[in-house]
N, C-alpha and C positions, 0 to 999 in steps of 0.2 A: 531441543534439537535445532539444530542452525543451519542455513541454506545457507552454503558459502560460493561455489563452482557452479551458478543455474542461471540461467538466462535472464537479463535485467523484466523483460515483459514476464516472465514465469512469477517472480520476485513482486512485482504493481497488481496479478491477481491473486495472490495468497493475500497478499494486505488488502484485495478488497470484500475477497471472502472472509474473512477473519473481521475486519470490520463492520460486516453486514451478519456475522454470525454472534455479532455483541462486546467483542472484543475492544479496550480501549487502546487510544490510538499508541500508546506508548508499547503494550505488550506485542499490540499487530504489527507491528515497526519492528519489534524485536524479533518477535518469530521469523516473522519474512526474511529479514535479514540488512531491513534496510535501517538511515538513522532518521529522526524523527523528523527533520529537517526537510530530507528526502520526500521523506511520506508525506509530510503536508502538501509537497510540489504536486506531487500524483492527484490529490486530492481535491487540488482546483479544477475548475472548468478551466476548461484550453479558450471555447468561445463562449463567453458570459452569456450571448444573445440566444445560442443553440437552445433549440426544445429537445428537452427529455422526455 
């Protein structure tokens, strides 16, 4: 099933739930809807120096 008409933020937390549920980065990219390209963006730190 493919998320095509859903909010680009709706779309960055199914890729992040799906990647935290074990999912590799290539399938969770797929489901969500995004390309993989995309998903590695999301997946950087915005500020390197932030504590998590």
């Amino acid at each position: 099933m493919s998320i095509t008409k859903i909010n680009l933020s709706i779309k960055q937390s199914v890729l992040l739930r799906l990647i935290k549920n074990g999912e590799s980065l290539e399938d969770a990219s797929s489901k969500a809807g995004l390309c993989i390209n995309l998903s590695k963006y999301y997946l950087k730190p915005k500020n390197p120096f932030a504590m998590y």
